[in-house]
C-alpha positions as CSV (number, residue, x, y, z in Angstrom):
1,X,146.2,129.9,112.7
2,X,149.9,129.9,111.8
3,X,151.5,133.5,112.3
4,X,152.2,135.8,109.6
5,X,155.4,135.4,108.1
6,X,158.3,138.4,107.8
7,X,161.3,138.5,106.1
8,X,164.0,141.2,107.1
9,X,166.7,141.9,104.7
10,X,169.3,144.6,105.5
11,X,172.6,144.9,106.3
12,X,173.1,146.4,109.6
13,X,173.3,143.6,112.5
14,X,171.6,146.2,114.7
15,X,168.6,146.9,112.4
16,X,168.4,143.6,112.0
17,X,168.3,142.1,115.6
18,X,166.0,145.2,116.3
19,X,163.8,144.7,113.9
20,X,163.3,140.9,114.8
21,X,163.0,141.7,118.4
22,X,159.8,143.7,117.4
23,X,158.4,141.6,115.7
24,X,158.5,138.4,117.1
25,X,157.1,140.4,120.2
26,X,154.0,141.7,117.6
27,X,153.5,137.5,117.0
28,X,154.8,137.5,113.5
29,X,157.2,134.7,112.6
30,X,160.6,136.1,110.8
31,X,163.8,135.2,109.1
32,X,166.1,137.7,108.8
33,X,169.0,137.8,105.7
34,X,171.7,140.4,105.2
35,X,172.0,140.5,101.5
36,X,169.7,140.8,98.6
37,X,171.0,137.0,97.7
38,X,170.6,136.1,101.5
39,X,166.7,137.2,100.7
40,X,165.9,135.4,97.7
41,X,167.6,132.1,98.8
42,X,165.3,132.5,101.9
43,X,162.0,132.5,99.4
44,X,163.5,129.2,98.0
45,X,162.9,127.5,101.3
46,X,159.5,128.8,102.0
47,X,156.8,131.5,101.0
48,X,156.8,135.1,103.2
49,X,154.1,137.5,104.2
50,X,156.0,140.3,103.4
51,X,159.4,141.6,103.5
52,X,161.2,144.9,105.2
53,X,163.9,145.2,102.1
54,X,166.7,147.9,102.8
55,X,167.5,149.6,99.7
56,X,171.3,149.9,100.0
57,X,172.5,146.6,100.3
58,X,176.4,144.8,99.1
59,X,175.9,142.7,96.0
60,X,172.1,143.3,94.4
61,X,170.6,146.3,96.1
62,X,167.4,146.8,97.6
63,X,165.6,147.9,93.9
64,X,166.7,144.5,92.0
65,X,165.8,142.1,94.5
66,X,162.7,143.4,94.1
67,X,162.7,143.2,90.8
68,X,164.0,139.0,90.9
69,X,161.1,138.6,93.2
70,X,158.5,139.6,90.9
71,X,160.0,138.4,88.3
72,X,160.0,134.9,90.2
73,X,156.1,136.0,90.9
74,X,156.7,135.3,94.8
75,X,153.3,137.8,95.9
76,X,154.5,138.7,99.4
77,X,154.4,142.6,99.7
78,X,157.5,144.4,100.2
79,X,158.4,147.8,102.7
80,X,161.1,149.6,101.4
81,X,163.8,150.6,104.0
82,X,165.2,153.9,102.8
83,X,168.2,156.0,104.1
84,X,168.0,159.9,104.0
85,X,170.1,159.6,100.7
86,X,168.0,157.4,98.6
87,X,165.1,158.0,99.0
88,X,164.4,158.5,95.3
89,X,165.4,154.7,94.8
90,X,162.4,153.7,97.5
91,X,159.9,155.8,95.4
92,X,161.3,154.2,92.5
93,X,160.6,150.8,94.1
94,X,157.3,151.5,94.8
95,X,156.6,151.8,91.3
96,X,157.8,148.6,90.0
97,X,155.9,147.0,93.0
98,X,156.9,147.5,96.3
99,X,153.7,148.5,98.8
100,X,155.4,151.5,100.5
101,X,158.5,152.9,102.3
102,X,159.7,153.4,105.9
103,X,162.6,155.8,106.0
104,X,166.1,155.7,108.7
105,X,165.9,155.9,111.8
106,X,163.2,153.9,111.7
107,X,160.3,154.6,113.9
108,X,158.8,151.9,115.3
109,X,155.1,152.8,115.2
110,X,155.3,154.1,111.7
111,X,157.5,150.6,110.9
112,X,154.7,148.6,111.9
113,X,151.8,151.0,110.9
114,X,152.9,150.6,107.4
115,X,154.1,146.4,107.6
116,X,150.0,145.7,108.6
117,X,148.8,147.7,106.2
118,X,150.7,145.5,104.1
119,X,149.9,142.5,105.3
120,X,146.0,143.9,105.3
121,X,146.3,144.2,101.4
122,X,147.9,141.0,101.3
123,X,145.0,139.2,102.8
124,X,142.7,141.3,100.7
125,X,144.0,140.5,97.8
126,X,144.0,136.7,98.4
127,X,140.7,136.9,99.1
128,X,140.0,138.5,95.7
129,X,141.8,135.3,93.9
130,X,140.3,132.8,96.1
131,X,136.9,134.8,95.0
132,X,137.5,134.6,91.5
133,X,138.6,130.8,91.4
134,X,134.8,130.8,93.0
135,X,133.5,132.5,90.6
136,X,135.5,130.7,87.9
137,X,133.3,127.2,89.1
138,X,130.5,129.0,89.8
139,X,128.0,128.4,86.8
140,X,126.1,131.6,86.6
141,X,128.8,133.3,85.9
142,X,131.3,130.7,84.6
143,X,132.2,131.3,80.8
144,X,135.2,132.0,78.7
145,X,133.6,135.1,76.9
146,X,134.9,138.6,77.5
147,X,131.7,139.3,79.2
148,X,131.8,136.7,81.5
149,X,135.5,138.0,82.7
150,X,134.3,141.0,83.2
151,X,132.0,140.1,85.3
152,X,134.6,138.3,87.6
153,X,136.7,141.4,87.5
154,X,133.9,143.7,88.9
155,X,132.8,141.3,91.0
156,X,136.0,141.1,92.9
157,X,136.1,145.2,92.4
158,X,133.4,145.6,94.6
159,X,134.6,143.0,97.0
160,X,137.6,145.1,97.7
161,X,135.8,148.0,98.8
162,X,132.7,148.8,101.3
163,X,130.6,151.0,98.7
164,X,127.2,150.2,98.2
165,X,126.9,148.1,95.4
166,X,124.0,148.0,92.8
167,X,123.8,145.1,90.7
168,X,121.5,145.4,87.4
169,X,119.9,142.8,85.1
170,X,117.9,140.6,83.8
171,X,115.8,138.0,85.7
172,X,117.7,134.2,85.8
173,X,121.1,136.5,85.4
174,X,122.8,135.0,88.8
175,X,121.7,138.4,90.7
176,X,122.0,136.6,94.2
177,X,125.1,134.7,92.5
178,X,127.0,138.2,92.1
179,X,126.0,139.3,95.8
180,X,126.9,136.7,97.4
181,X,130.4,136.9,95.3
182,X,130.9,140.4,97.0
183,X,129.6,139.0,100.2
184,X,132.5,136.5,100.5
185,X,135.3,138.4,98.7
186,X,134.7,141.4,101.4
187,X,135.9,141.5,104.7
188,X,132.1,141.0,106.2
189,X,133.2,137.8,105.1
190,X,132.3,136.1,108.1
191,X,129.6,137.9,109.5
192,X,125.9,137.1,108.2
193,X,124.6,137.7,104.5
194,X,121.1,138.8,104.4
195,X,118.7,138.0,101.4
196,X,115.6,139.7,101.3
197,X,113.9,139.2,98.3
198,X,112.0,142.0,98.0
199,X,109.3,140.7,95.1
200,X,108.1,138.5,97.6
201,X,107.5,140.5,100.7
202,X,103.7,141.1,101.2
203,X,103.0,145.1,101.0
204,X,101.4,145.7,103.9
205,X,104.3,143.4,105.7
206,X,107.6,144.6,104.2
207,X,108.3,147.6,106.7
208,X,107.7,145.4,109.7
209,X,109.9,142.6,107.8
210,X,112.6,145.1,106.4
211,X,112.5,147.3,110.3
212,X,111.4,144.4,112.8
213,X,108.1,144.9,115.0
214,X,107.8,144.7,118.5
215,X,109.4,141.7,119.9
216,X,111.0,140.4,116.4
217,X,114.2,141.7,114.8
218,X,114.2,142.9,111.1
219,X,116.1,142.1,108.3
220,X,118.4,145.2,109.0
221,X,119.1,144.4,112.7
222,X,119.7,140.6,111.9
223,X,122.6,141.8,109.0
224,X,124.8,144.3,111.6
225,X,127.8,144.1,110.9
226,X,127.1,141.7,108.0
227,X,125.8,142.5,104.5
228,X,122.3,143.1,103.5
229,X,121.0,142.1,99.9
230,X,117.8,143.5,98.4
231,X,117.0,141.4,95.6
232,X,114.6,143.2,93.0
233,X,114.5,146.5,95.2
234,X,112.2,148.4,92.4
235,X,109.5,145.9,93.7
236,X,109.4,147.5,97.5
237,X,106.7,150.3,97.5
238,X,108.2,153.6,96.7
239,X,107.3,155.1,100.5
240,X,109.6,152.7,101.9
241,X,112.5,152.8,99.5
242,X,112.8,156.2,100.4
243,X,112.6,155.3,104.2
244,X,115.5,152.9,103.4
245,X,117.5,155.4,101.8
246,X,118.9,157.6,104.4
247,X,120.2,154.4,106.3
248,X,122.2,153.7,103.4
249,X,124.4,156.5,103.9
250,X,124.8,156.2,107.7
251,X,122.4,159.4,108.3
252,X,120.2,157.4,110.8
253,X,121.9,157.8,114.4
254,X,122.5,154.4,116.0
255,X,121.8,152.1,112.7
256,X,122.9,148.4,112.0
257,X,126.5,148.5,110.4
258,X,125.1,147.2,107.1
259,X,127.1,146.8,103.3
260,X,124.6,147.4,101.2
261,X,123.8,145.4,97.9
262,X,120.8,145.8,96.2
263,X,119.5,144.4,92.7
264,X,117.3,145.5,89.8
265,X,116.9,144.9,86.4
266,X,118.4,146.3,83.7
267,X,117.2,149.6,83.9
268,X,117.7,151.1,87.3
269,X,115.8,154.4,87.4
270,X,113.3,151.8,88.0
271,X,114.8,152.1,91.7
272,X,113.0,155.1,93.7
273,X,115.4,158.5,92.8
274,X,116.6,158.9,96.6
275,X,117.4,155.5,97.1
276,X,119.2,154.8,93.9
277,X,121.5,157.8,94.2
278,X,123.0,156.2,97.1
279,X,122.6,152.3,95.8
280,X,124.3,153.4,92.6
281,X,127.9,154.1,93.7
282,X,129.1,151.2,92.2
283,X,127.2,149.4,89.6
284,X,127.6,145.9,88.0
285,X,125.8,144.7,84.9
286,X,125.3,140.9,84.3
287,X,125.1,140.5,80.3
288,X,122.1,138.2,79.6
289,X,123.0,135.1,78.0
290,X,122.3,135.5,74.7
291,X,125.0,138.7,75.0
292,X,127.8,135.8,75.7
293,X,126.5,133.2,73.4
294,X,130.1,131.2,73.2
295,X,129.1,130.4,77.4
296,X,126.3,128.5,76.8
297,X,128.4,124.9,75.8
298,X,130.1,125.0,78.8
299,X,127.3,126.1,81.3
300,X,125.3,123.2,79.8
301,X,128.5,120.6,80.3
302,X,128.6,122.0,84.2
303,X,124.8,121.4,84.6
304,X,124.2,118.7,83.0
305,X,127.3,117.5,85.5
306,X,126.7,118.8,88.3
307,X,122.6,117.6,88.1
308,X,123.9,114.3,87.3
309,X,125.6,114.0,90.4
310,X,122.8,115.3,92.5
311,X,120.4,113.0,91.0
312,X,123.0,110.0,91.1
313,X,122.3,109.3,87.4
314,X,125.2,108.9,84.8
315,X,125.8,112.2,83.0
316,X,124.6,112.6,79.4
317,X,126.7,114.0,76.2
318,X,125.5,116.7,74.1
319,X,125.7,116.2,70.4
320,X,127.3,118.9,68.1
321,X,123.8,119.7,66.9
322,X,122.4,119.9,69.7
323,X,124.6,122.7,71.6
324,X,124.5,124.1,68.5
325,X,120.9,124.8,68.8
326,X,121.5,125.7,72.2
327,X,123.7,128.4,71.5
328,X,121.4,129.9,68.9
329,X,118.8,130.4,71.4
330,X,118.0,133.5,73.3
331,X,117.5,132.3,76.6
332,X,114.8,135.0,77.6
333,X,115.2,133.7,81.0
334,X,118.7,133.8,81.0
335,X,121.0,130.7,82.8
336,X,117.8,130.0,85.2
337,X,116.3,128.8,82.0
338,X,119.2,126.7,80.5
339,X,119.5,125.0,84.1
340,X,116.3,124.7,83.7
341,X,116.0,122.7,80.4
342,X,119.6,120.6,80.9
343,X,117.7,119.0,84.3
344,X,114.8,117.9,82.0
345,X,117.2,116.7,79.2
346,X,119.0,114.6,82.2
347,X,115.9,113.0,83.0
348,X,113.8,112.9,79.8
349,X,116.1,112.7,76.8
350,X,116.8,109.0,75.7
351,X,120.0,107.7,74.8
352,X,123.2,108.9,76.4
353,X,123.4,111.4,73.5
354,X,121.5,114.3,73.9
355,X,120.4,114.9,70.4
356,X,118.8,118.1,68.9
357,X,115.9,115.8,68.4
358,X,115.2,115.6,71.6
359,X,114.8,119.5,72.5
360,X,111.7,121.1,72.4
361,X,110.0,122.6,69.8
362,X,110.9,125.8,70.5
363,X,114.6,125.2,70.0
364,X,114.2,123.0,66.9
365,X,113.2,119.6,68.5
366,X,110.7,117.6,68.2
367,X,109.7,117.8,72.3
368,X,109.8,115.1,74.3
369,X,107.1,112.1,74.5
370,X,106.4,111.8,77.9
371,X,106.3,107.7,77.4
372,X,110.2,108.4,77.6
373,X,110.0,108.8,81.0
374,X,108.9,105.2,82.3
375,X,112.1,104.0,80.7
376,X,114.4,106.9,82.7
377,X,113.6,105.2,86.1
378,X,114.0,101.7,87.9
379,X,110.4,102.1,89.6
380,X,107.5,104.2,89.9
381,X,108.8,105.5,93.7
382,X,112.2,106.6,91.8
383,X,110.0,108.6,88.8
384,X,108.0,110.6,91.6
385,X,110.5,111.7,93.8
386,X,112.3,112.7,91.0
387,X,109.6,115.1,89.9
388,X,108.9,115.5,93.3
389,X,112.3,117.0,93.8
390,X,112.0,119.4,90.3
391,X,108.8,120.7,91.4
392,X,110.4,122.0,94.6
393,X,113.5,123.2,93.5
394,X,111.8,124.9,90.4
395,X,109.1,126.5,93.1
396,X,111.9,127.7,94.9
397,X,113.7,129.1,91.9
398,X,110.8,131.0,91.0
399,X,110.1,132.1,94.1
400,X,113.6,133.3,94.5
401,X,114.4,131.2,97.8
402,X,110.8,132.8,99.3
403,X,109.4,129.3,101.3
404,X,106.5,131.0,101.8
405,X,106.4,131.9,98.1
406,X,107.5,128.6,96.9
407,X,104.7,126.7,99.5
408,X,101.7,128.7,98.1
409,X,103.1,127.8,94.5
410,X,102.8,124.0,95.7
411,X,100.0,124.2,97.6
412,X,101.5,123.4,100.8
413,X,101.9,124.6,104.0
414,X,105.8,126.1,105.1
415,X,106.5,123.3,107.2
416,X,105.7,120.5,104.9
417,X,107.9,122.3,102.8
418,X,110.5,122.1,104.9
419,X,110.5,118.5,105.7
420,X,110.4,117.7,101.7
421,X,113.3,120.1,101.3
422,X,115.2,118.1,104.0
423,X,114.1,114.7,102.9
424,X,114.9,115.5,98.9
425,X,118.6,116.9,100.1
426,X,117.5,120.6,99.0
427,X,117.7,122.1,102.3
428,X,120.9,124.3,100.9
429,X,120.2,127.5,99.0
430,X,119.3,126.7,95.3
C-alpha cells in the first residue's frame, strides 16, 4: 500500500525540515512548500492526504488557501498551524473546513495525535462515498426518489459509527441489502459478517446455534470482531432475545466484540422490550416500494439487465404501458417481488418488447400462455435448467439464504443443494 501523503506548508525552514524529518520517520510520504501559492501549485501535480497549513504565511495566508482548496474541491483534510497570536484565525479555519488546529511550539505528540486523527476521518469518509456509489448500483436500494436517497444517506450514517443499528421494514425491502451496506462502510470492514436469519432457526435449536454447544462455535463467537446480523429478530423466542440483550451492551464479561445489526418489520415493538431498547439506538426505515413509486422503471431496467446477463439471453425493452402498469402496482412484496416478475418476463414474455399484455392478470395483463415457453429456448435441456435455476434461487429467496430452509422447500437434501447451487452458478449470496 502506497504511504499516506502530507503536505507541509509554512514558512519557517526550521519548522519545515522538522516537521518533514518526523514524518518521513512516522512512514508518511511529504512535500513541503513555503507559501500558500507554493501549496496549491503542489495539489496541481498530485492529490495529498492532508496538509499541516501555517496560518501566517507571505502572499495568501493560511485562512485563504484553505478557502482556494475547497473551492477547487481537493478533499485532503487540513491541520491548522497556529501561532500564540492567531489563534482566533485557526478557529476561524476550522469553520470553513479545516479538521483541527495544532498551536506554536509545536508538540510533537499532539502534532501527530491530531494529523492521524485526520487521516482516520479521511479514510472514513472515503469509505462512506465508495459505500454510497455501492449503494447507488445496488438495486434494492437504487432509485432517484427522495426516499431512496435517504436511505443511502442513513445507510452511510450508521456506517460511520459503532452503534447498534436496527433496521425496520417490510419483507422483500433489501433488509440484508442495508446490513450488509453498514457492514462494508464500517471499519469491521474486513472482518466477518454474520447472517443469522432468525425465521429460520428451529426453536429448540436457536440458543445452541445463536451461543455454540460443546465442541461447535456459535454464531456470536464466529462474528468477533466482525458484525453480527439478525434478520427478522421478532421471530427468536422471547426467552432468548432477552438472553441476547445484555451482550449487546457489553454487560457480559469476556463476550465476542460484536456490531450489532438487527432487522424487523415495520413495527418494532414487535422486538422483545429489553432487547430493543438496546437494538434501537439507531434506527433505519426502508420505505416499501409502493412509497417510492418513481423507482420502480429503473429497478425493472437494472433487473431485467442484470438477469439477462446471468441467464446469457439478450435483454428485453419495456413498453411505456407496460412500466406504466408497473408503477401503479403495490408490490406487497416489495423489490423481492418485482425481481421476481422481471425474471419471468425475461424468460416468458414474447417479443423483445415487453408489453403490458404480457403481465399477469393481476397487473392488467392477460398472463402468460405457458406454450410461450417452448419458443424462449433452443432445446428442452436449456428450458429445464432454466427453471431449474428459478426454483433454486426463488427457494433461496424465500428462505432468506437458509439452505436448510431452501432444501426442505425443494425437497432435497443440503448437499444436493449445494452441488445444483454450484453447477447453476448460484453459489454467491442471492
Amino acid at each position: 500500500m502506497d504511504p499516506e501523503r502530507i503536505l507541509v506548508v509554512d514558512d519557517e525552514p526550521g519548522v519545515r525540515a522538522a516537521l518533514e524529518a518526523i514524518l518521513r520517520d512516522e512512514g508518511y510520504a511529504v512535500v513541503a512548500a513555503a507559501s500558500g501559492e507554493e501549496g496549491l501549485e503542489a495539489f496541481e501535480t498530485g492529490a495529498f492526504d492532508a496538509v499541516l497549513l501555517d496560518v501566517w504565511l507571505p502572499g495568501i495566508d493560511g485562512l485563504e488557501t484553505l478557502v482556494r482548496l475547497r473551492e477547487r474541491r481537493h478533499d485532503a483534510e487540513v491541520v491548522m498551524i497556529s501561532g500564540h497570536g492567531n489563534i482566533e484565525t485557526a478557529v476561524r479555519a476550522t469553520k470553513v473546513g479545516a479538521f483541527d488546529f495544532v498551536e506554536k511550539p509545536l508538540s510533537l505528540e499532539r502534532t501527530l495525535l491530531v494529523l492521524r486523527n485526520a487521516l482516520r476521518q479521511r479514510r472514513l469518509e472515503q469509505r462512506n462515498r465508495r459505500l454510497l456509489e455501492q449503494l447507488v448500483l445496488d438495486t434494492e436500494v437504487l432509485g432517484v426518489s427522495p426516499a431512496a436517497a435517504q436511505l443511502r444517506a442513513d445507510v452511510a450514517a450508521a456506517a460511520a459509527s459503532e452503534a447498534p443499528v436496527l433496521v425496520c421494514g417490510e419483507r422483500g425491502t433489501g433488509r440484508e441489502t442495508v446490513a450488509r451496506g453498514i457492514h462494508s462502510g464500517g471499519r469491521r470492514a474486513g472482518e466477518a459478517f454474520v447472517h443469522v436469519p432468525c425465521a429460520a432457526l428451529d426453536r429448540d435449536a436457536a440458543g445452541e446455534a445463536l451461543f455454540g454447544a460443546a465442541g461447535s462455535a456459535g454464531r456470536l463467537a464466529l462474528a468477533d470482531r466482525g458484525t453480527l446480523f439478525l434478520e427478522s429478530v421478532e421471530r427468536l423466542d422471547p426467552a432468548l432475545q432477552a438472553r441476547l440483550a445484555p451482550r449487546v451492551d457489553g454487560r457480559i464479561a469476556g463476550a465476542p466484540d460484536v456490531r450489532w445489526l438487527a432487522s424487523t418489520g415495520p413495527d418494532p415493538l414487535e422486538v422483545e422490550p429489553s432487547l430493543r431498547e438496546r437494538l434501537d439506538v439507531v434506527r433505519i426505515r426502508i420505505p416499501a416500494l409502493r412509497d417510492r413509486r418513481e423507482d420502480v422503471p429503473l429497478l425493472a431496467e437494472r433487473f431485467m439487465r442484470g438477469l439477462a446477463r446471468e441467464y446469457g439471453r439478450r435483454e428485453k425493452r419495456f413498453a411505456p404501458r407496460c412500466l406504466a402498469a408497473l408503477t401503479s402496482w403495490d408490490w406487497p412484496g416489495n423489490v423481492r417481488e418485482l425481481r421476481n416478475l422481471i425474471e419471468r418476463l425475461l424468460l416468458l414474455a414474447p417479443g423483445e418488447v415487453v408489453e403490458a399484455a404480457d403481465l399477469p392478470e393481476d397487473l392488467g395483463g392477460s398472463g402468460m400462455p405457458a406454450e410461450d415457453l417452448y419458443r424462449e429456448f433452443a432445446s428442452l435441456a436449456q428450458g429445464l435448467e432454466a427453471f431449474e435455476r428459478h426454483a433454486v434461487r426463488r427457494a433461496l429467496v424465500d428462505s432468506e439464504g437458509d439452505s436448510a430452509a431452501a432444501a426442505k422447500r425443494l425437497g432435497i437434501g443440503i448437499e444436493e443443494l449445494e452441488r445444483r447451487k454450484g453447477r447453476l452458478g448460484l453459489s454467491r449470496p442471492q
